[in-house]
N, C-alpha and C positions, 0 to 999 in steps of 0.2 A: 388648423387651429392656432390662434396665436399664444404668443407667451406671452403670461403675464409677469408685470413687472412691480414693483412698490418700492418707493422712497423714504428712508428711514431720516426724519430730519431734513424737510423738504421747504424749509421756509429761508434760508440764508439762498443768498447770490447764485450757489451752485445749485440748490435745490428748484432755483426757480428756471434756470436753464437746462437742468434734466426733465423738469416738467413739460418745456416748449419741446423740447426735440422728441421727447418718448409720446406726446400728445400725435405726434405728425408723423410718429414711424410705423410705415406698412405692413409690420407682422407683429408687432406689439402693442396689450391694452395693457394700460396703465393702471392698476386695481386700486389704490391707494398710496396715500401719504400721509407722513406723520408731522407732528409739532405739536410740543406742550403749550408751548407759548399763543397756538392757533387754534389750539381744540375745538372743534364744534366751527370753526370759520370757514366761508368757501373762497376755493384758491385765487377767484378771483377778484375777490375783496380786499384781498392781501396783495395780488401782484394785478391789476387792472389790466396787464398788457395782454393777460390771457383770458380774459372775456371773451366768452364765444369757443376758444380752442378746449378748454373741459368745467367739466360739473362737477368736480371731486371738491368733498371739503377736508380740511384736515381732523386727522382724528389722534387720537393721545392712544394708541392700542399699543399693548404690550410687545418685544417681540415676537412672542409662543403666537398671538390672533396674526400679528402680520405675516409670520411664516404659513398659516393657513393659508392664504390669499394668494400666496405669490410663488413663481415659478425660481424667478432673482430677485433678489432684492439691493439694491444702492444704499451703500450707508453718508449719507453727507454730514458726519457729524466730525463732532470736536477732537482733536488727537485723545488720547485717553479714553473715550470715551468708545469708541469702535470696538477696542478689546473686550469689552463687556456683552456687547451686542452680536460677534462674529459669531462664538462658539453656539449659539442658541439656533440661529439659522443654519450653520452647517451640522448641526444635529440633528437638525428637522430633514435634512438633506439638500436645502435650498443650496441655489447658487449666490455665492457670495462677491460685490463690486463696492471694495472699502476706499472712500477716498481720501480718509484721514490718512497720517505717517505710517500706522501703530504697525501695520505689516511690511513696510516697505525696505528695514534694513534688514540687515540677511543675520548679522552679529546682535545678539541681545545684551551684549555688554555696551555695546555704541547706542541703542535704542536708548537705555537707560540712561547714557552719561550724559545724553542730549535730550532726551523728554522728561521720562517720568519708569516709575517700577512697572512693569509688564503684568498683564493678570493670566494671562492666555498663553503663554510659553510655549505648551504645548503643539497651538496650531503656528509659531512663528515660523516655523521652516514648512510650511505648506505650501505658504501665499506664492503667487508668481509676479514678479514684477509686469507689471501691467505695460509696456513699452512696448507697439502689437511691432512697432519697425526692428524690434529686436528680440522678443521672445512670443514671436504670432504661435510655434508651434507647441511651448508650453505653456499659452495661454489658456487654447485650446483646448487641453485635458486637464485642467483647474479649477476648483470647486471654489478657490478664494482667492481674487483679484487683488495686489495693491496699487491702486492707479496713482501713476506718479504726483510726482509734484511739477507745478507750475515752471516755476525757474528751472529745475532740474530737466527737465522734458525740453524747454530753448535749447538750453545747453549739451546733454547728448546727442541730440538729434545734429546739432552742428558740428559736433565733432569727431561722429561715428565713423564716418569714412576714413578721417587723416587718422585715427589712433587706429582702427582696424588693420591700416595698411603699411601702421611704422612709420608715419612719414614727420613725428612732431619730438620734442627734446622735451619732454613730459615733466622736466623740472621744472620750466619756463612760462606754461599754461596760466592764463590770467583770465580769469572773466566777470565784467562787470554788463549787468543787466536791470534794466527801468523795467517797472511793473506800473500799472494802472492803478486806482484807490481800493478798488472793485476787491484787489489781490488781499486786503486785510477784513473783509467779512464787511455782511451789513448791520451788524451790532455797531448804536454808537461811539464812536471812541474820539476823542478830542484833536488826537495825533490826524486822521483822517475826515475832518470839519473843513465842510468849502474854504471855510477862508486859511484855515492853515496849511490848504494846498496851492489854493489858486495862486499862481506867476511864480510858486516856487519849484525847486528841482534838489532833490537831497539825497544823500547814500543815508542808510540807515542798519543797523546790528551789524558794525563792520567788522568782519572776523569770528564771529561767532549766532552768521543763521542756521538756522535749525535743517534746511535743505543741502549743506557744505556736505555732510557724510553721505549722504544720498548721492548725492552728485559724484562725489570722489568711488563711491562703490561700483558703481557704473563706467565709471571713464577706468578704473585700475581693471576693470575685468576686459574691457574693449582693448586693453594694450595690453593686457599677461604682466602687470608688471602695479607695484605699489607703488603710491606717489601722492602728493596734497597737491593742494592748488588753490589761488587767490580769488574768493568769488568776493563781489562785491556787488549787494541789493541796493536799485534807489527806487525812490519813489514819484512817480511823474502824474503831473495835473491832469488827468486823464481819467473815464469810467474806466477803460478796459484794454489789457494787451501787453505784451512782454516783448522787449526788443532787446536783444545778448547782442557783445559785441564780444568776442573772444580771439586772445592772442595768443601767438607761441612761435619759439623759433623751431625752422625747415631742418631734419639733417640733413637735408640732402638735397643740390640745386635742384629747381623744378621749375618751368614756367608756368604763369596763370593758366594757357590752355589747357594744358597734360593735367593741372590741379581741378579743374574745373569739368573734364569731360570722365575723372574719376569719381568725382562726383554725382555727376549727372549717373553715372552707371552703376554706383551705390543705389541709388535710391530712383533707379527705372520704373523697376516694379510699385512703388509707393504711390497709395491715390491722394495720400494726405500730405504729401514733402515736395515741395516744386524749388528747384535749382533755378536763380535769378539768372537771367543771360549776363553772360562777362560786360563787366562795366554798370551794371544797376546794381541797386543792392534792396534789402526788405526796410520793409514801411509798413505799420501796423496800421494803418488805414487800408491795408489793402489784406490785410487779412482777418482783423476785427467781426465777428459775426459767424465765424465761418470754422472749421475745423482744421484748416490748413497751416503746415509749419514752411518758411519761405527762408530759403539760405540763399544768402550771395557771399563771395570771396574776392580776396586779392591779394595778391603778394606784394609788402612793400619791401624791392631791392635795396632800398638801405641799410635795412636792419636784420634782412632776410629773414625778415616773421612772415607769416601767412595770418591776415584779419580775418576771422569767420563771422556773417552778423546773419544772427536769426533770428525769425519773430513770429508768436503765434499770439492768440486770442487767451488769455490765463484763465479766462472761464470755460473756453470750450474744448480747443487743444490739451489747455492744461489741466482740464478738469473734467464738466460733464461730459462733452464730445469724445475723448478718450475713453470715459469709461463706456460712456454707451458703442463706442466701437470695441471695446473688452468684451460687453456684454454681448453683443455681434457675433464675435467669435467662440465664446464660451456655450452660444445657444445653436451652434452651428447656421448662423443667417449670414447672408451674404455682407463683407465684413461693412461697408459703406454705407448699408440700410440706416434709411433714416437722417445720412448725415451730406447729401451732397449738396451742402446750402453755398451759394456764393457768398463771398464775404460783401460786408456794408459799406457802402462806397457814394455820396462823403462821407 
């Protein structure tokens, strides 16, 4: 029998990419989707590319009717907004795949200095960080997912080996990563208008994005040790894709071999993280489409920093593909179901 599944807020960019992928996955019907803004519309009125792949229209039901219907449910809604919606579902006993912030810090003193007041308190220390290359086995037994964030997910995924293993001077950590437009929602906004992207390239919320405490939560548990670190978001004339370039000085002489084939043995076992062979590096053309996160390294001897660049798809890596691989594991299905698409290439 399969599970069924339902998307709470299935009309923005990620909704419509958990759409495509849960329409095509082998052990899962897709029972329902929501949207006020779409009530009573069919989803392929809305997103045309899915004509043919389902017949769901979007419905405006409350969460108590959607928790009828559904085994999981996905919530793709607005930070703030998630908190309202979790507790109703995991009352009902549903499994819960949030992929707003609202569960994602572990501290609800940091949630708040950086979002907004919490309403859900209670279930904040439930959720499990949804990272399956770092917490597959308490995903596993989790009733409430918080799927990472876009940027943040580049970012530890490329640094999990060298912090894991002691090999970086954790003051020194710098990371600057380009996101696609796709990364700011398909609500219109002026900032993300063809022409206010096209032929340019910008950093933007320098110092203070909303992923910075996420990110540093993550990298200070991977090293045992407290620390900040320089992220820096831009924005590139592009639908789709996140490419991190991250720096930091070695303590310890190392050559790119030895750095490179501890790499590759971190993340053996991963069906989603491929290690570039020494001397190429990732290129979001080549992972666009697809669920895969692509590291390549190098050590520059002058400076004796080691460059990490990785790069994944920020809608599907860093959003629905992740969570429907959370979902994967949370339903006990084989964890890759549904996701072994190649990426899109041109």
């Amino acid at each position: 029998m399969k599970i069924k599944a339902a998307i709470f807020g299935a009309s923005g960019y990620t909704g419509q990419e958990l759409i495509r992928i849960l329409s095509g996955h082998p052990q899962v019907e897709l029972a329902a989707v929501t949207s006020r803004r779409y009530a009573g519309v069919p989803v392929a009125d809305v997103f045309p590319s899915l004509l043919g792949l389902t017949s769901l229209t979007y419905s405006n039901a409350t969460p108590q009717e959607i928790a009828e219907l559904c085994d999981v449910v996905f919530l793709a809604l607005p930070h703030g907004v998630s908190m309202d919606m979790a507790p109703v579902f995991m009352q009902a006993g549903r499994k819960v795949i949030d992929l707003s912030a609202d569960y994602r810090l572990r501290d609800l003193t940091t949630y708040e200095e950086w979002y907004a007041k919490h309403h859900s308190a209670d279930l904040f220390g439930q959720a499990v960080y949804g990272l399956p290359e770092r917490y597959r086995q308490e995903i596993k037994k989790s009733r409430l997912i918080a799927n990472p964030g876009c940027y943040p997910t580049s970012i530890i995924l490329g640094l999990a080996p060298a912090l894991k293993n002691n090999l970086l001077s954790v003051s020194t950590i710098i990371a600057d990563s380009a996101s696609g437009v796709s990364g700011a929602g398909r609500d219109p906004q002026v900032g993300s208008l063809f022409c206010e992207v096209d032929g340019g390239f910008k950093a933007y919320k320098v110092g203070r994005h909303r992923h910075t405490p996420e990110i540093e939560q993550e990298l200070n548990m991977l090293a045992g040790e407290k620390f900040a670190i320089s992220f820096t978001p831009h924005l590139l004339p592009v639908k789709r894709g996140i490419l991190s370039t991250i720096y930091a000085t070695l303590k310890k002489d190392m050559t790119l071999p030895e750095l490179h084939a501890l790499y590759a043995s971190f993340y053996e076992a991963e069906k989603f993280v491929r290690i570039c062979p020494v001397g190429t590096y990732p290129n979001l053309s080549s992972v666009c489409g697809s669920n895969y996160c692509d590291v390549g390294l190098t050590i520059d001897p002058r400076t004796h920093r080691v460059i990490i660049i990785s790069a994944i798809d920020n809608l599907i890596k860093g959003a629905a593909g992740q969570a429907v691989q959370n979902m994967n594991l949370v339903c006990s299905l084989p964890e890759e179901s549904g996701l072994p698409m190649a990426p899109l290439y041109p």
